[in-house]
C-alpha positions in Angstrom: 0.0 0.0 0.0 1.5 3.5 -1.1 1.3 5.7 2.4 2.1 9.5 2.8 2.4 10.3 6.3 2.1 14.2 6.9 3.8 15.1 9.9 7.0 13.4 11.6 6.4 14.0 14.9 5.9 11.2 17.8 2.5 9.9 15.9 3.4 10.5 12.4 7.3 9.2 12.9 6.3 6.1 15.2 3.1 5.5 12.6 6.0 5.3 10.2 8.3 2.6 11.6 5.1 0.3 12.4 4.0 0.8 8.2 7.6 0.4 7.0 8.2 -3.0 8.6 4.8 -4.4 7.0 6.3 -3.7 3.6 4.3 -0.7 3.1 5.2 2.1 0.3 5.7 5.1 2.6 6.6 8.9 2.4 6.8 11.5 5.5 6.1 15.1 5.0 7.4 17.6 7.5 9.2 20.5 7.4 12.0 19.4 10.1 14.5 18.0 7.7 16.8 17.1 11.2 13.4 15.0 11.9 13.4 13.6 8.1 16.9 12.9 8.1 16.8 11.0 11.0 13.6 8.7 10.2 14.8 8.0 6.9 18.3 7.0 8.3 16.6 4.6 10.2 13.8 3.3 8.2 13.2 2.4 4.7 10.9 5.4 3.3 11.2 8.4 1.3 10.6 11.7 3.1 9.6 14.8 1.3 10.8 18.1 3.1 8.5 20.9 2.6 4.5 21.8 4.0 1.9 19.1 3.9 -1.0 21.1 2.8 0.5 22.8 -0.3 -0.4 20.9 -4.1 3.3 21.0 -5.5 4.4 19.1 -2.0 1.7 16.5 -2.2 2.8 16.1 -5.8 6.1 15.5 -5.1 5.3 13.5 -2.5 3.2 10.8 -4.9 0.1 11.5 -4.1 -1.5 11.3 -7.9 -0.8 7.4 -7.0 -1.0 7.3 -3.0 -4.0 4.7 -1.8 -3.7 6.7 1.6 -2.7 10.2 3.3 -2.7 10.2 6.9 -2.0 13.9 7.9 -1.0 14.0 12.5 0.9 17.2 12.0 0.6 19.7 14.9 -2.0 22.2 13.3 -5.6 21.1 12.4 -5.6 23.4 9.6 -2.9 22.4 7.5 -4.2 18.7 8.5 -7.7 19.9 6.8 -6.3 21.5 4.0 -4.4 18.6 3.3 -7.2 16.7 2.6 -8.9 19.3 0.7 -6.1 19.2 -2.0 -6.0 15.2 -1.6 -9.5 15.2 -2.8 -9.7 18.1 -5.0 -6.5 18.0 -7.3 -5.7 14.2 -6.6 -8.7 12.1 -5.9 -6.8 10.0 -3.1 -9.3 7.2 -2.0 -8.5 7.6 2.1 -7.9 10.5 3.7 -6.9 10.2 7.6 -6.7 13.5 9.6 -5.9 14.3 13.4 -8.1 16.8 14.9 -7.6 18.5 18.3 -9.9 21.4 18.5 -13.4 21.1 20.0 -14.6 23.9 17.7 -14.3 21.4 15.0 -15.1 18.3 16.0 -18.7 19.6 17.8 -19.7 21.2 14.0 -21.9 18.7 12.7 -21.5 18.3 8.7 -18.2 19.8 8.9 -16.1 16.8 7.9 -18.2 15.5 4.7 -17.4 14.5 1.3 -19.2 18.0 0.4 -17.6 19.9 2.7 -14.1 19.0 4.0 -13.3 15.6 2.8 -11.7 13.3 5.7 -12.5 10.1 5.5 -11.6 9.4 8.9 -11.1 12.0 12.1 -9.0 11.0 14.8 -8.9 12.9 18.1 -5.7 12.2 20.8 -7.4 13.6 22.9 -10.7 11.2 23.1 -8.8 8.4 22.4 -6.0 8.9 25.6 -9.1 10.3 27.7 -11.3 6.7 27.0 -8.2 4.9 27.8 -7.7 6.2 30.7 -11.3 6.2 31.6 -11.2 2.4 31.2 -8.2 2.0 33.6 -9.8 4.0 36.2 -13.2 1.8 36.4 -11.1 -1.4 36.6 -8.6 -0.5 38.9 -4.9 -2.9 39.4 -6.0 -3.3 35.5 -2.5 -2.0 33.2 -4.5 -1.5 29.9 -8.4 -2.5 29.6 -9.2 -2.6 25.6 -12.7 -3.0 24.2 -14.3 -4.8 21.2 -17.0 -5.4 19.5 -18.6 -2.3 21.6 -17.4 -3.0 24.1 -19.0 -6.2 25.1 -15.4 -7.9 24.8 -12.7 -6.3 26.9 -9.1 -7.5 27.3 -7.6 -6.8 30.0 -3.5 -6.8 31.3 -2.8 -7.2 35.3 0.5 -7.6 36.7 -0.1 -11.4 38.8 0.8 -10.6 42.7 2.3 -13.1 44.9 -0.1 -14.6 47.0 -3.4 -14.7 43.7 -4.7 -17.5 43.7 -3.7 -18.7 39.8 -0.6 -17.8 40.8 1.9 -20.9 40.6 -1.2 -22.7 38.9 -1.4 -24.4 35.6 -3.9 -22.1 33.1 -6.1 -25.3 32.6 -6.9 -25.0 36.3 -8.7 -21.6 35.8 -11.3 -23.3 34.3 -11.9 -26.0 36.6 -11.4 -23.4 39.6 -14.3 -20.9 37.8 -16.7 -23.5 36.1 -19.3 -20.4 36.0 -17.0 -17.6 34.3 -15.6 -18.4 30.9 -12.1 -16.4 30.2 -8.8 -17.0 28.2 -5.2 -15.8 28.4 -4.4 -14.9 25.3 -0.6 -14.6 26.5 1.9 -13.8 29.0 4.8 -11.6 29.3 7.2 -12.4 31.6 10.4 -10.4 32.0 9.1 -8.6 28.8 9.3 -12.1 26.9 6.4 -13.0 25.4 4.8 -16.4 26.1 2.2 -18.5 24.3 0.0 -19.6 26.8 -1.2 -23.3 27.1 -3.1 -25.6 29.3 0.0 -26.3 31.3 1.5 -23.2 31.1 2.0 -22.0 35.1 1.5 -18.7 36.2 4.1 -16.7 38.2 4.2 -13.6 40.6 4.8 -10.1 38.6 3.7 -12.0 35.6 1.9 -9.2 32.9 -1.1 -11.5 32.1 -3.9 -10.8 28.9 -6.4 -11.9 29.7 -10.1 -11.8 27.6 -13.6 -12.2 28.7 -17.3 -11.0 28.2 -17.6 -7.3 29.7 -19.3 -8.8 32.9 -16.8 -11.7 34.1 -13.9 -9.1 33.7 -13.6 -8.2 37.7 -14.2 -11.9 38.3 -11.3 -13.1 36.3 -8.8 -9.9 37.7 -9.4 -11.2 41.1 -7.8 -14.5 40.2 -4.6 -13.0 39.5 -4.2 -10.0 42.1 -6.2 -8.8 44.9 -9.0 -6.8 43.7 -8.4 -2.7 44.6 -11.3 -1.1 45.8 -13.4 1.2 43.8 -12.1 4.4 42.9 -13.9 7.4 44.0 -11.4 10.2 45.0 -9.7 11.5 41.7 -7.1 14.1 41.9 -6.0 15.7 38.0 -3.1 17.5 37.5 -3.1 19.4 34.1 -6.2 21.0 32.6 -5.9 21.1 29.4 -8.1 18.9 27.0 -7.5 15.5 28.3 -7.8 16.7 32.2 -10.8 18.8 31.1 -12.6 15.9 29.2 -11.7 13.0 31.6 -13.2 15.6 34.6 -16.1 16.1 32.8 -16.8 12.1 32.4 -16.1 11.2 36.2 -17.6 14.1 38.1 -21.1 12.7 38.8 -20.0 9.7 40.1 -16.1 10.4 41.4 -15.0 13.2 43.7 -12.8 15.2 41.3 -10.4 17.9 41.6 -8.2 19.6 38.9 -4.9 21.3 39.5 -4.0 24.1 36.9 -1.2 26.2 36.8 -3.0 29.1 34.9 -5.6 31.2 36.3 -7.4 32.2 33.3 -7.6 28.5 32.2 -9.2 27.8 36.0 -11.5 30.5 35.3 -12.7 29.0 31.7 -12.6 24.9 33.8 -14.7 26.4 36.2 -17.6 27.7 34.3 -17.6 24.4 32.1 -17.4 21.6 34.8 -19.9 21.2 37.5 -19.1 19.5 40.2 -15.0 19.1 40.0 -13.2 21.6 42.3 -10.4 23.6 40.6 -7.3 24.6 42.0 -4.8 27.1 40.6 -1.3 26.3 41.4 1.1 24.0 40.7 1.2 19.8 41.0 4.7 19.6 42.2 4.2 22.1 45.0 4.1 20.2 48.6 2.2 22.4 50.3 -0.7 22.4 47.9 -1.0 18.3 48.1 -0.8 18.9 51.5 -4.1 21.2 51.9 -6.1 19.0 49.5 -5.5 15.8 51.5 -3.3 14.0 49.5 -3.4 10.6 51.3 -6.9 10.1 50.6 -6.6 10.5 47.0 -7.2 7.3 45.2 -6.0 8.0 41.7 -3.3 10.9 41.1 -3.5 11.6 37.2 -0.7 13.6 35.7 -2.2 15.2 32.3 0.3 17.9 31.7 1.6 18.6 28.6 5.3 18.3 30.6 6.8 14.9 30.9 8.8 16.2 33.7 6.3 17.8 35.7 4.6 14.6 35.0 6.6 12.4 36.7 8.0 14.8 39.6 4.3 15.5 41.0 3.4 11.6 40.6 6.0 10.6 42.5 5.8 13.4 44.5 1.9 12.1 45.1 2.7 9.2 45.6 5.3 9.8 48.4 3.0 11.7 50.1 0.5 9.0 50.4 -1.8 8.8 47.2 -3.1 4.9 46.7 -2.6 5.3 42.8 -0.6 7.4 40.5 -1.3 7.4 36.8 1.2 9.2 34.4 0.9 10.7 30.8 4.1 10.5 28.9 4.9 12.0 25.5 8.8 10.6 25.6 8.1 6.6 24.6 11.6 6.3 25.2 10.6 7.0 29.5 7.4 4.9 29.9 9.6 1.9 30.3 12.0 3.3 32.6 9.5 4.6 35.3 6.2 2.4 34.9 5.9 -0.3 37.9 8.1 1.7 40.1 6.4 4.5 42.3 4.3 5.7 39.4 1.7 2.5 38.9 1.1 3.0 35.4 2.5 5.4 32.4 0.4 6.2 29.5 1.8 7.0 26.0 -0.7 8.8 24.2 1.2 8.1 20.7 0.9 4.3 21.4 -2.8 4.9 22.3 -3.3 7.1 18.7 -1.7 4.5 17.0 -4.1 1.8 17.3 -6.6 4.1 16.1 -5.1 4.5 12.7 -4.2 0.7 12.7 -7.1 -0.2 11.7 -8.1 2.0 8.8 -4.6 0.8 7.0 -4.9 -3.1 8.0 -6.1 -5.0 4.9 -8.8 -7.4 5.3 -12.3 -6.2 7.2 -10.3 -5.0 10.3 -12.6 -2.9 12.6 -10.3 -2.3 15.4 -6.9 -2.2 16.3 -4.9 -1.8 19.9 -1.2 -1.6 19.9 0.0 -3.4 23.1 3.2 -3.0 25.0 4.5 0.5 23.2 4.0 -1.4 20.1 5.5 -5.0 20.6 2.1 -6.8 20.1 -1.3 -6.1 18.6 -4.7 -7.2 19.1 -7.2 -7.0 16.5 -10.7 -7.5 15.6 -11.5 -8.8 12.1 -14.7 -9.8 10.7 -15.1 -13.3 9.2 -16.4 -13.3 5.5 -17.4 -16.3 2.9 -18.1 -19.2 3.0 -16.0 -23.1 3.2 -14.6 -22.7 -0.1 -13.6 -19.1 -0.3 -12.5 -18.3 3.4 -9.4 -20.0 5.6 -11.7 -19.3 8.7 -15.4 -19.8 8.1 -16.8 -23.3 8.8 -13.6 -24.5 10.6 -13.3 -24.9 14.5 -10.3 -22.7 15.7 -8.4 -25.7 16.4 -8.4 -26.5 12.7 -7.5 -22.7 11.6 -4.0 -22.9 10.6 -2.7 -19.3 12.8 0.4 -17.7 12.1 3.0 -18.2 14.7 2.6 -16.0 17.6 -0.9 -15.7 16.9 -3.5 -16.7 19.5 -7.5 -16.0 19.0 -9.3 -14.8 22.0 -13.2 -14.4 21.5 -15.6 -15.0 18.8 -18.6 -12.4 19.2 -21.7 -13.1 17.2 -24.7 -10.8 17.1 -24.6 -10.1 21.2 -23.1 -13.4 22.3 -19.6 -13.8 23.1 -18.1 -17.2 22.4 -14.4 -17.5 24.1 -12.3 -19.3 22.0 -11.7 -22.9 22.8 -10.6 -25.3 19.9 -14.2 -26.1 19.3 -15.8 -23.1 18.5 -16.6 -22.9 14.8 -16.3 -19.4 13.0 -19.6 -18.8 11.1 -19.4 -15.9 8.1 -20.2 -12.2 9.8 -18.4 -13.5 13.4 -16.2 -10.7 14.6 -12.9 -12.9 15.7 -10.5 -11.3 18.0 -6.5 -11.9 17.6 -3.6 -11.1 19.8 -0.7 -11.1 17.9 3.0 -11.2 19.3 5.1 -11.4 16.2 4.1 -8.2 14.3 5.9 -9.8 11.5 3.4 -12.2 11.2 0.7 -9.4 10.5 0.5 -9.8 6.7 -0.3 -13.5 7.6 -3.3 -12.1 9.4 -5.1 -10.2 7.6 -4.7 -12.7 4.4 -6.5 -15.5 6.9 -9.3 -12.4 6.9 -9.1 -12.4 2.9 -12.4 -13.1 1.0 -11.1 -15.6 -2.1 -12.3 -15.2 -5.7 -14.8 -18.3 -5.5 -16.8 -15.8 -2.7 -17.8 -13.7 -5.7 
């Protein structure tokens, strides 16, 4: 697939490296040639130096021929206009834009094929505030993911000593919960990925996937590590989109409070939220935890658009007696470094975009995409099409479906049922079929089981 990327920042240079490995045809657009030169020193892809929305750049950059432009630079406009002069002067078939701005995204009939012509509108912002929604109603839960609307979640815990799986076989999770029916659709274990199998046993600080029906998720969490209590006091530091949205989703059922370093942004947070208190000052100063009652703060959430102040207030937080501390963190190269020390859990909101693109490049009818572990794994969500003679998957029991290596399905949903997926589960045509993939190399492999054959037409 030909791909230009507009934009070589985190998103559009990490969106990069994924595409290039899969053998895609791909071109970056940015006007950082230090950026460019870097990215196509280290990957195999043309760069084009020059700005994204102007006709003679696109040109240059292939787009007469391109099947795709995905345009995650920094300003909505040029992002918009981009796809403008896609569709006007070029006619490319996909057009993918990121979108920050409220003022667009609430204008109904603003992004049409009439109008301005973007196929697809991604928003950071509501992507990294759902995610972070979904860790803070399940918490101990590292990344919750949702499929098939959401009546499929997977979810990854780190195993604590004393669970009771823990130094158990998987097969005796089913025996042990006859009523609840879950799969662990693998295992990580000293960030080595492992293929789980019936025998396969379960050790403390393992990071365990796990996937279930909606309902049976708490059940299955509190089988690997003891179950947190509830949530209900939310502290925020940073009130800029993100902090503004996430406040706005928990304050009728969670105490909330905002910390915000500028006044006239309080002011504005004030007037829009209802119930959440709003503080003006800063999240690393001691004396302002202090006054708010820091050690009865369940969840500390650092939403700046500083990494540093970031992680200095969350461990600051957490010194000072906050249960939970949950970190936002545009470096990918730190989330490694400080995630499962004192801050519980870091957030990369690139890695969270990312999946959100995913799946309008993915060949085959993939309808959703997560990127897992800063982008060592994937899970997917691809729908099953044909019949026994033109599909690999339809009419066969999963034990007969000859996977790539790595590959491991987790669920079968069908209509409003969700099948988990033991060996004798039969894929019927129109089943949505959930993957987790460790070898991204395998990928291709994938999405050409999810291939429709001639004979199917």
């Amino acid at each position: 697939m030909k791909i230009i990327i507009l934009g070589a920042g985190q998103v559009g240079g990490t969106l990069a490296e994924h595409l290039a490995r899969e053998e895609n045809d791909i071109t970056v657009v940015d006007t950082d040639n230090e950026r460019l030169r870097e990215l196509h020193t280290r990957l195999d892809i043309r760069t084009v130096s020059g700005a994204g929305s102007y006709p003679m750049v696109l040109r240059q950059a292939g787009c007469e021929d391109a099947d795709m432009l995905i345009a995650v630079t920094n300003s909505d406009e040029v992002n918009m206009i981009a796809c403008q002069v896609a569709h006007t002067l070029f006619r490319t078939p996909t057009k993918i834009a990121r979108v920050r701005a409220t003022a667009y995204l609430t204008r109904k009939g603003l992004f049409a094929h009439e109008a301005v012509p973007i196929d697809v509108l991604i928003s950071p912002e509501q992507v990294v505030t759902d995610h972070i929604r979904r860790l803070i109603e399940h918490p101990g839960a590292l990344q919750v993911l949702e499929f098939a609307g959401g009546l499929v979640q997977l979810v990854a815990v780190r195993a604590f000593y004393g669970g009771p799986l823990v130094g158990q076989e998987l097969g005796f999770l089913r025996r042990h919960m006859p009523s609840v029916d879950t799969r662990v659709a693998a295992i990580y274990r000293k960030d080595r990925p492992i293929i789980p199998r019936g025998d396969t046993v379960i050790e403390a600080d393992d990071e365990v996937f796990f996937i279930a029906a909606r309902r049976d998720i708490r059940a299955v969490m509190s089988e690997l590590r003891r179950l947190d209590r509830d949530f209900r006091r939310v502290m925020i530091a940073g009130g800029g989109n993100i902090g503004e949205r996430l406040a706005e989703h928990l304050e009728h059922s969670h105490q909330v409070k905002i910390i915000e370093h500028n006044l006239e942004r309080c002011t504005q947070l004030s007037e829009r939220l209802d119930r959440t208190v709003v503080l003006h000052g800063s999240a690393t100063a001691k004396r302002l935890l202090e006054e708010e009652n820091i050690e009865d703060c369940d969840i500390f959430c650092a939403l700046t658009n500083d990494d540093e102040v970031n992680i200095m207030s969350s461990m600051l937080a957490k010194r000072m007696g906050a249960k939970k501390v949950l970190t936002l963190i545009n470096n990918a190269a730190y989330v490694d470094l400080v995630q499962g020390g004192e801050i519980d859990i870091a957030i990369s909101p690139q890695q969270a975009t990312i999946g959100s693109l995913l799946t309008h490049v993915r060949r085959g009818d993939i309808v959703n995409v997560h990127s897992l572990r800063r982008g060592a794994a994937e899970a997917i969500e691809a729908i099953a099409h044909g019949d026994t003679q033109s599909s690999k998957v339809v009419g066969r029991a999963i034990g007969e479906i000859d996977l790539p290596q790595g590959t491991t399905i987790g669920a079968v949903v069908r209509g409003k049922e969700v099948l988990i997926a033991h060996d004798n589960v039969v894929v019927r045509s129109g089943d949505h079929v959930i993957l987790f993939v460790i070898d991204k190399r395998r990928l291709r492999d994938v999405e050409r089981l999810f291939q429709v054959g001639l004979t199917f037409f």
